[in-house]
C-alpha positions in Angstrom: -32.4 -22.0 -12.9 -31.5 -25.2 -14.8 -27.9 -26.3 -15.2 -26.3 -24.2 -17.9 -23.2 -24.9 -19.9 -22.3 -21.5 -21.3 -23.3 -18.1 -20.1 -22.1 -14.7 -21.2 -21.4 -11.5 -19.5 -20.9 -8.1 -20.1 -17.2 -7.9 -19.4 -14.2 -8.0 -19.0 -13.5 -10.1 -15.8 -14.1 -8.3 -12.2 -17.5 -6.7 -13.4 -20.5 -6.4 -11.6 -21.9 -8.2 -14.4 -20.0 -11.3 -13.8 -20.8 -11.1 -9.7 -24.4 -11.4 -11.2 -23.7 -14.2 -13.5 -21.8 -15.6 -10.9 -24.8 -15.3 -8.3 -27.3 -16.6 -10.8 -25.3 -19.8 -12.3 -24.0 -21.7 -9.5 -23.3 -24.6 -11.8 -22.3 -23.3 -15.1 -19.7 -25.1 -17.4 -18.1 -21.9 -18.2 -18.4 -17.8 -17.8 -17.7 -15.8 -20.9 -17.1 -12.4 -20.9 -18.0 -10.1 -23.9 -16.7 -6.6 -25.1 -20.4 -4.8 -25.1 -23.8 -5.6 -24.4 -24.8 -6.1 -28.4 -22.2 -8.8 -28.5 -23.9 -10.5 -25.8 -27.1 -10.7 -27.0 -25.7 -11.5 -30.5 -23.9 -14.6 -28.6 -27.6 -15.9 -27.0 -29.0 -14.9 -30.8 -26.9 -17.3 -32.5 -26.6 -20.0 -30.3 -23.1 -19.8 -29.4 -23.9 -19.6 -25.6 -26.9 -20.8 -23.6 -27.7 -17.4 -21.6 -26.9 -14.0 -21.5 -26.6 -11.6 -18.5 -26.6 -8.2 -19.1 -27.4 -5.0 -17.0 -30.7 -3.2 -17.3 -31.0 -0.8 -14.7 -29.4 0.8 -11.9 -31.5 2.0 -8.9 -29.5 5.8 -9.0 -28.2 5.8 -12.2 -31.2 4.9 -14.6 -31.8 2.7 -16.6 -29.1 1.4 -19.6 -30.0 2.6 -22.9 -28.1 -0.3 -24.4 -29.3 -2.9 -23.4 -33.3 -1.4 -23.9 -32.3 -0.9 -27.7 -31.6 -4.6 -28.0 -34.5 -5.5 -26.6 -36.6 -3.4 -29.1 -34.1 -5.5 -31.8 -33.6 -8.9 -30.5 -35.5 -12.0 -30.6 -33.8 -13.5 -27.4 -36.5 -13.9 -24.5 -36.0 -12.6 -20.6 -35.8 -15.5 -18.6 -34.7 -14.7 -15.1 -33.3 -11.1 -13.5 -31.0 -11.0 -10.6 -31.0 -8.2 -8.5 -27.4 -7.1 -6.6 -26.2 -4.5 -4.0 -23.6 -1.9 -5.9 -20.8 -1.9 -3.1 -18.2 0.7 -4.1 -14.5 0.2 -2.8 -11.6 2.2 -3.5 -8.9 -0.3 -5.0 -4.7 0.1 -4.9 -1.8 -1.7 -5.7 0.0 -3.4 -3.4 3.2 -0.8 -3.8 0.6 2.2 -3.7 0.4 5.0 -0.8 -2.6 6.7 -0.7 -0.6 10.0 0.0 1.0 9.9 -3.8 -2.6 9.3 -5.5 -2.8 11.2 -8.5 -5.9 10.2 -10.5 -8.9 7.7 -9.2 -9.6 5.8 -12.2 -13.6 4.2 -13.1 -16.6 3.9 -15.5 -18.4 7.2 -15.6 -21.3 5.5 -13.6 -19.2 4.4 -10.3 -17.8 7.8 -10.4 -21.0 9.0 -10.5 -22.4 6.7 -8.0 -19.3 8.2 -5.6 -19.7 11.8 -6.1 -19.9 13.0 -2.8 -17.3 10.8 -1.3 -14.8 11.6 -3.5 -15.6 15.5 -3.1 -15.0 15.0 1.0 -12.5 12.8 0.7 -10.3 13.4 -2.1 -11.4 17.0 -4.0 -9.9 18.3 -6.6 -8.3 14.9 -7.8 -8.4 13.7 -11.6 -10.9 11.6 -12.3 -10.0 9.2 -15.5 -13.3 7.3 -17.3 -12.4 4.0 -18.4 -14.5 1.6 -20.6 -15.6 -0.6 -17.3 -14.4 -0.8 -13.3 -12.3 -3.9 -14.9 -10.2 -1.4 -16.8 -9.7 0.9 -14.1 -8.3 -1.9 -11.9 -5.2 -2.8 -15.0 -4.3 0.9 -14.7 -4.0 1.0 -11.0 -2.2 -2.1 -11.0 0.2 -0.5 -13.5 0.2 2.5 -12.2 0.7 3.0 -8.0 -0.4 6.5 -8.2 -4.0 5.9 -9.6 -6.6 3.8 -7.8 -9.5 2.8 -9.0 -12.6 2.3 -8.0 -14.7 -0.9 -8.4 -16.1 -4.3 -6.8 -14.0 -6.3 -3.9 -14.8 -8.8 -7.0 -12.7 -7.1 -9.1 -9.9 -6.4 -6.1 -9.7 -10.4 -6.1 -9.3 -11.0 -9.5 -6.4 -8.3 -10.1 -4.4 -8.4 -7.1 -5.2 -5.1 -5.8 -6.1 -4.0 -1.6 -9.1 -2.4 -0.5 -8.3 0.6 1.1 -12.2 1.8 1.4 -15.1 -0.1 1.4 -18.9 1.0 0.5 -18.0 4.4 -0.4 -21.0 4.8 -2.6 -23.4 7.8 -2.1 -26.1 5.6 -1.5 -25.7 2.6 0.3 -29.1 1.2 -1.0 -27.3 1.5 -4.7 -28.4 -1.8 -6.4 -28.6 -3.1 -10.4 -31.2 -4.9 -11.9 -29.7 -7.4 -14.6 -31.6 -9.4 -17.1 -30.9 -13.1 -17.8 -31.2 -13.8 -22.0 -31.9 -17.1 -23.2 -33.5 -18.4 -26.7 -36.3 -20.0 -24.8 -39.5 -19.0 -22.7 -39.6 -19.6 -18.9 -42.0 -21.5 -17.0 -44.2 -20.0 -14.7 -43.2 -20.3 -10.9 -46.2 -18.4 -9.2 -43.8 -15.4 -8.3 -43.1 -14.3 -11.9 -42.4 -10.8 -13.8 -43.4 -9.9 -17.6 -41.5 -7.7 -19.6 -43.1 -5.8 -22.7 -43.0 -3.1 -25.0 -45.9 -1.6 -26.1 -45.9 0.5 -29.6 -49.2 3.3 -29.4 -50.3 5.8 -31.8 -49.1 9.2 -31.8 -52.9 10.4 -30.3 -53.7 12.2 -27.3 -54.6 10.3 -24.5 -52.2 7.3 -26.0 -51.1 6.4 -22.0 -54.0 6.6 -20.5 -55.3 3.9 -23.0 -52.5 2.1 -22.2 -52.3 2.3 -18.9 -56.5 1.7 -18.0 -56.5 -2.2 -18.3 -53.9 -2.4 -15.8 -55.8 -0.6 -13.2 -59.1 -2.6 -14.3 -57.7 -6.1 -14.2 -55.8 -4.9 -10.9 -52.4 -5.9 -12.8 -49.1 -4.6 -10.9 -46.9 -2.3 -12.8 -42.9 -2.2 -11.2 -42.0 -0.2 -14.2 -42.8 1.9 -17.0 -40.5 4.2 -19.1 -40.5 5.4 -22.6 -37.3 4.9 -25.3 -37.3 6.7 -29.1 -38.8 3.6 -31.1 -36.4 3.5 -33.7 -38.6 3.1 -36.7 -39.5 6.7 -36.9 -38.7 10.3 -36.0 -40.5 11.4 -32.6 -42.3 7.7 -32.1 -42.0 6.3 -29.0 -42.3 2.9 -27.4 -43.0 1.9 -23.3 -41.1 -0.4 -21.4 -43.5 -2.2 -19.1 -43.1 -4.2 -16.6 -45.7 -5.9 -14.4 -46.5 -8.6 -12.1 -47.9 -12.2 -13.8 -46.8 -14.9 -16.4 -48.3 -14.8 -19.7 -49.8 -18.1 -19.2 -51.8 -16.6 -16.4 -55.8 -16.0 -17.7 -55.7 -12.7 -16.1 -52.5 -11.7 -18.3 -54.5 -13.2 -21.6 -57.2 -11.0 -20.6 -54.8 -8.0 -20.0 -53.4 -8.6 -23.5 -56.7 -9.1 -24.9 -57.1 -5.8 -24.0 -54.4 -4.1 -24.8 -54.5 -5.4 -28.4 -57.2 -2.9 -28.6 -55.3 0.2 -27.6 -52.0 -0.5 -29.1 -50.5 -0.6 -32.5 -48.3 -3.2 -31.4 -47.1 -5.6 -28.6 -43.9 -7.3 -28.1 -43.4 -9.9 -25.7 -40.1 -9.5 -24.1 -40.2 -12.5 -21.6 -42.1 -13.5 -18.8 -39.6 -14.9 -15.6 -39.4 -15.8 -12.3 -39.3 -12.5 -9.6 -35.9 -12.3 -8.1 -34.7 -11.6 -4.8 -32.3 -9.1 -3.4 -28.8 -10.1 -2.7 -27.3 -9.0 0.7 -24.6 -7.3 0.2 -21.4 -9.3 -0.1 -18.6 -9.4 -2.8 -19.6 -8.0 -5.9 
């Protein structure tokens, strides 16, 4: 990725949005973290930072609703994804003793992702949802008797110890995040496209949809369905597939599709990403 000046993040600080942003741009001017995912892409929209990185999909949790309905809204392109192991820890304060726990404090989605651990290892304890991981970590700083759970990132950043490490369910837990920018990527040779396609409500509307992939031998990696937004009981797909749009095969595959679709929006096409060993996130 080129050198970047100003990148948002879904924050606040200690998220495993900003190990992403942080894993991405190695030589950005400046990190910013944002309240929600709307006021990221709102940032990218009007210019007031040059990319966006915001979560898109987790590989046990599904994908994040949020961030899919503004894409369907936004005029901001996809120009890179990054791709991160979800390492779980179990966070105290310095003054804590795991014996006096009272509560184990997270997002709804680590607690989620640490379901069964938690039932071995701590059952019956009160579980407290907070806004993000970063949250969690303030309260167990404040409070000796919660911990949280969350990122060594976020351990780091608030002063807390690890008492546990990878105490996720499933230690091949990663999140797919998107990286926003106003303008289109190059193609690399290695690249992704992101679309949604808008059908009429027909029978058969998939099949249509889906047949010029198979014919043109075009690689799907995903494809899921969200409420369009424009009307009751319309839908749209989220597709993802292998190939730039420069490619000719791609024109052809949109040529295509223009036939079988009542509408087609480009979301951005990007360079594949790699998977990140697991590490500090």
């Amino acid at each position: 990725m080129k050198r970047t000046q100003i990148v948002a993040y879904l924050g606040p600080q200690g998220t495993f949005s900003q190990a992403a942003a942080l894993c991405h741009f190695t030589s950005a001017k400046e990190l910013r973290a944002f309240a929600s995912i709307d006021e990221v892409f709102l940032a990218v929209e009007n210019g007031s930072v040059d990319c966006g990185v915001v979560p898109v999909e987790n590989s046990t949790e599904g994908a994040v609703n949020n961030t899919q309905d503004c894409l369907i809204d936004s005029t901001v392109q996809i120009v890179g994804e990054e791709v991160i192991p979800i390492s779980q820890s179990l966070l105290l304060a310095p003054s804590a003793r795991p014996e006096n726990l009272s509560a184990i404090a997270s997002h709804k989605q680590s607690l989620a992702q640490c379901r069964r651990w938690l039932q071995a290892n701590y059952p019956g304890i009160r579980q407290i949802e907070c806004a993000s991981n970063a949250a969690a970590a303030k309260m167990a700083l404040a409070d000796d008797t919660v911990a949280a759970i969350a990122g060594e990132l976020c351990a780091e950043i608030y002063g807390l110890s690890v008492h546990e490490s990878a105490i996720q369910d499933q230690q091949h837990n990663r999140t797919r995040f998107l990286v926003l920018a106003q303008a289109q990527a190059a193609p690399t040779g290695n690249d992704k496209t992101s679309v949604l396609l808008y059908t009429e409500n027909k029978p058969g509307a998939l099949f249509r949809v889906l047949e010029p992939f198979e014919n043109l031998q075009v690689s799907l990696s995903k494809i899921e369905t969200r409420p369009s937004k424009k009307e009751a009981w319309e839908y749209v797909f989220f597709v993802d597939f292998e190939g730039h749009t420069e490619d000719a095969r791609i024109r052809e595959l949109f040529s295509r599709l223009e036939r079988c679709t009542a509408e087609i929006k480009v979301l951005g096409s990007y360079p594949s990403a790699t998977i990140a060993m697991a590490g500090k996130q």
